[in-house]
Backbone as CSV, one residue per row, in Angstrom:
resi,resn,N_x,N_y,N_z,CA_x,CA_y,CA_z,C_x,C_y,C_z
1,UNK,101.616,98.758,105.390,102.565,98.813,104.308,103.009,97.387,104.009
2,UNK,103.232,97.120,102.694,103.808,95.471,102.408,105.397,95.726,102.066
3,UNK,105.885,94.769,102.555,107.345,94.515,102.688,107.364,93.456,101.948
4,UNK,108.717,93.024,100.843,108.664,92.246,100.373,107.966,90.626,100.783
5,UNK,108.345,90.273,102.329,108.387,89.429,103.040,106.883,89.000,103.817
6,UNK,106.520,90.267,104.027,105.631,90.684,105.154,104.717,91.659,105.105
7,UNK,103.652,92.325,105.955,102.814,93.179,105.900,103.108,93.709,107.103
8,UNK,103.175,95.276,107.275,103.473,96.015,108.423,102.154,97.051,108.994
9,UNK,101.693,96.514,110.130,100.529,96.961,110.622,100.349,98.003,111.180
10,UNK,99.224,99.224,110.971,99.787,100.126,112.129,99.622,100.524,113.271
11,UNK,99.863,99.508,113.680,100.200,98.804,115.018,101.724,98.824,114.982
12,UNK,102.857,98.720,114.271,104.075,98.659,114.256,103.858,97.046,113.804
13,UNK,103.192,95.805,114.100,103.938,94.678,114.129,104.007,94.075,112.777
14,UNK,104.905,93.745,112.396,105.604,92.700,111.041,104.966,91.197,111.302
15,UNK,103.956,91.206,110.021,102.914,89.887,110.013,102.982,89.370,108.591
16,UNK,103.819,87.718,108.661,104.097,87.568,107.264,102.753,86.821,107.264
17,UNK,102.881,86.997,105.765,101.503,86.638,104.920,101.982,86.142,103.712
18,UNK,100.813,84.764,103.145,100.349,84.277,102.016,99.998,85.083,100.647
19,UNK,98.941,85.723,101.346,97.993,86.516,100.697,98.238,87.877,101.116
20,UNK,97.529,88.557,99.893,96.887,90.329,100.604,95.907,90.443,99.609
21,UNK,94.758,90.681,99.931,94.050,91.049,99.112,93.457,92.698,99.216
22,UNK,93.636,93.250,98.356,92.876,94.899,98.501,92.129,94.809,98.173
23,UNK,90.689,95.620,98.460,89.446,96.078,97.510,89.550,98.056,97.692
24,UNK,89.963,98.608,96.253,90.322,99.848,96.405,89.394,100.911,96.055
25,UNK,88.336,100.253,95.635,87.231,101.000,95.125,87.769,101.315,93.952
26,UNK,87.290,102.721,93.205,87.404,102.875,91.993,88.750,103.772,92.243
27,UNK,88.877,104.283,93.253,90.646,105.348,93.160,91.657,104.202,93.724
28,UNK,92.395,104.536,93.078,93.628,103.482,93.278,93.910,103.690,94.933
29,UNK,95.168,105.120,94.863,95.451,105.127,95.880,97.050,104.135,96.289
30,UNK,97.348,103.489,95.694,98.707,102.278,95.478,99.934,102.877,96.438
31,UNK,100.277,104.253,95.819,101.477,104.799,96.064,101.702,104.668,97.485
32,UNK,101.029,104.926,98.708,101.143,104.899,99.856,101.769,103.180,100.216
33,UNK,100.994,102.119,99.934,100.798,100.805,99.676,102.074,100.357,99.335
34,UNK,102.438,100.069,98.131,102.995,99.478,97.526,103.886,100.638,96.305
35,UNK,103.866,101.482,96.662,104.620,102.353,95.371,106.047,102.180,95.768
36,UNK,106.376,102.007,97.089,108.013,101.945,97.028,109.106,100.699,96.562
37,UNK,107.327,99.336,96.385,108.177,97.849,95.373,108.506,98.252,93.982
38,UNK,108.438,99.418,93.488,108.521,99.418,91.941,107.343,99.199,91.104
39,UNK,106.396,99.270,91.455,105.364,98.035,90.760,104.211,98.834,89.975
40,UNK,104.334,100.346,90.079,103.286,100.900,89.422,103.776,101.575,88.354
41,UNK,103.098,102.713,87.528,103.305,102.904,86.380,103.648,104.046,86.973
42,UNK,103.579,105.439,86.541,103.797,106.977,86.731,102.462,107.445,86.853
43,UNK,101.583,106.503,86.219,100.473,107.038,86.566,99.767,106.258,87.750
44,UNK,100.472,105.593,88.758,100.185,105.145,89.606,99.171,103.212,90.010
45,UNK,99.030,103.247,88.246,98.370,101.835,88.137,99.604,100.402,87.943
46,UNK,99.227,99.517,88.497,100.218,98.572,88.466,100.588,98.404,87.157
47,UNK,101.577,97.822,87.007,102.463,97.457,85.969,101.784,96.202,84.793
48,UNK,101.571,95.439,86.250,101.498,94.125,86.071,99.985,93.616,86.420
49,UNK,98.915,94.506,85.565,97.566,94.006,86.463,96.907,93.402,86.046
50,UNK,96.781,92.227,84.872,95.553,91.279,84.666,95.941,89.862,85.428
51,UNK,96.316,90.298,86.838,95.850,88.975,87.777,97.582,88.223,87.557
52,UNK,97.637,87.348,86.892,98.812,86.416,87.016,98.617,86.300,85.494
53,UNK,100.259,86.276,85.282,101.827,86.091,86.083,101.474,87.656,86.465
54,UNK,102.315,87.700,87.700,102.520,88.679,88.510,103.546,89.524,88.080
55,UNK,104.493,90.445,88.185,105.314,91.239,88.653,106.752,90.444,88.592
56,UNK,107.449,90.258,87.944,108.879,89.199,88.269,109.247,89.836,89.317
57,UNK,109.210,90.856,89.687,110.422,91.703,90.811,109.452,91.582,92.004
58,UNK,108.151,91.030,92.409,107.333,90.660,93.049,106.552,89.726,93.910
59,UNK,107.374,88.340,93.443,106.549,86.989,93.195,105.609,86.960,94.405
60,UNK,104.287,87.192,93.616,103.053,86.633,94.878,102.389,87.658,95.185
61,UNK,102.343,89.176,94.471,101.668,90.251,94.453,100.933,90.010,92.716
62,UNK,99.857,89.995,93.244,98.627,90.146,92.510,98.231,91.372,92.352
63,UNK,97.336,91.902,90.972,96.619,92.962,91.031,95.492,92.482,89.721
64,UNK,94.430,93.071,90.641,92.995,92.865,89.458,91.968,93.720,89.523
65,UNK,91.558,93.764,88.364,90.308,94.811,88.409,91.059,96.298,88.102
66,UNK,91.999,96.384,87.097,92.641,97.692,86.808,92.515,97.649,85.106
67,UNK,91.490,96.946,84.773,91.001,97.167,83.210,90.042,97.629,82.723
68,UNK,89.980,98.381,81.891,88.798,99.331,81.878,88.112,98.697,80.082
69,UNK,86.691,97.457,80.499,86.667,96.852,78.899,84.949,97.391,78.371
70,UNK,85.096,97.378,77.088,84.197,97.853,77.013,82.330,96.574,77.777
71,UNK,83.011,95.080,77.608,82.144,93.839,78.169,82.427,94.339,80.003
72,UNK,82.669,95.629,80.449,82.620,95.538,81.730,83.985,95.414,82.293
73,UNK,84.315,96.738,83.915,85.234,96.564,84.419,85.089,95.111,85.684
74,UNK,84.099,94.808,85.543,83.599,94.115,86.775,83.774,92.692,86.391
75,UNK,83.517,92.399,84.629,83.897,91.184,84.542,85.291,90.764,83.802
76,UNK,86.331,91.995,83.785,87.233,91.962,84.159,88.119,91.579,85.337
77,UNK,87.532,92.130,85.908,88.107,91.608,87.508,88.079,90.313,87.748
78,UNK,86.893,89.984,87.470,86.271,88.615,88.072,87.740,87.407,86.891
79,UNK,87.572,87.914,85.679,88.900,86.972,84.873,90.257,87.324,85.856
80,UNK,90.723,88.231,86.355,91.623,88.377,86.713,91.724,87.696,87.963
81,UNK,90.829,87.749,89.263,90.704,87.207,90.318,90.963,85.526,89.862
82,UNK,89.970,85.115,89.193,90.130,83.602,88.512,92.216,82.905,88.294
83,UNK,92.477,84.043,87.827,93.921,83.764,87.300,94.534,83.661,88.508
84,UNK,94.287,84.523,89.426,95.217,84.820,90.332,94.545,83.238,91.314
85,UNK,93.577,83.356,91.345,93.399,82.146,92.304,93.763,80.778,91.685
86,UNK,93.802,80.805,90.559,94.621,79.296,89.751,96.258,79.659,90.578
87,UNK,96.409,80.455,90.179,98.299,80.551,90.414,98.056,80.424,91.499
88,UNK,97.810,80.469,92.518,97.615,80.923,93.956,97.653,79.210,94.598
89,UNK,96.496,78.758,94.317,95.831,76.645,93.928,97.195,76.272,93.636
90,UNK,97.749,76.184,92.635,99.171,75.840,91.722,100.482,76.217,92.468
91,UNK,100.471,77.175,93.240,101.735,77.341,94.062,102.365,76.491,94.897
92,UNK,103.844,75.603,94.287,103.790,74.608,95.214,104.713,74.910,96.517
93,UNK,105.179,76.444,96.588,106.075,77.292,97.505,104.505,76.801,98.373
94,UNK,103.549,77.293,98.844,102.569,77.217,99.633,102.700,76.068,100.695
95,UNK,102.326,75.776,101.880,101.311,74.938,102.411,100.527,74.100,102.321
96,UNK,100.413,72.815,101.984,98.639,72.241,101.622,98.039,72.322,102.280
């Protein structure tokens, strides 16, 4: 489960993190995840999903690959991943 702060393993232990990356296949699945940050729709797809800017109520949760185009869901993703990894590069909250 992700905590604003952190990722909770189930294992019990609280492991803060940079990153999270999901690969969800084609069913979402979110609600378990992340449905209790606010962040999805009613129909269970993020709010906020072509990659970056993120989520204001979120900062640093990404979501990609939730566009359905007719040039392909796959090279959708791949624009969205791109965004998110610029913002990600650009973050000067980060580490170098």
């Amino acid at each position: 489960m992700l905590e604003p702060e952190a990722a909770l393993l189930v294992t019990g232990e609280r492991v803060d993190v940079d990153a999270v990356i999901l690969a969800t296949g084609y069913r979402r699945g979110l609600e378990g995840l992340v449905g209790h940050l606010n962040v999805l729709d009613d129909r269970g797809a993020p709010r906020h999903w072509r990659g970056a800017p993120c989520d204001p109520t979120t900062p640093g949760l990404y979501f990609a690959g939730f566009e359905v185009r007719l040039s392909g869901s796959i090279r959708a993703s791949g624009i969205h991943a791109r965004r998110i990894a610029k913002t990600v590069a650009d973050d000067s909250r980060l580490p170098a």
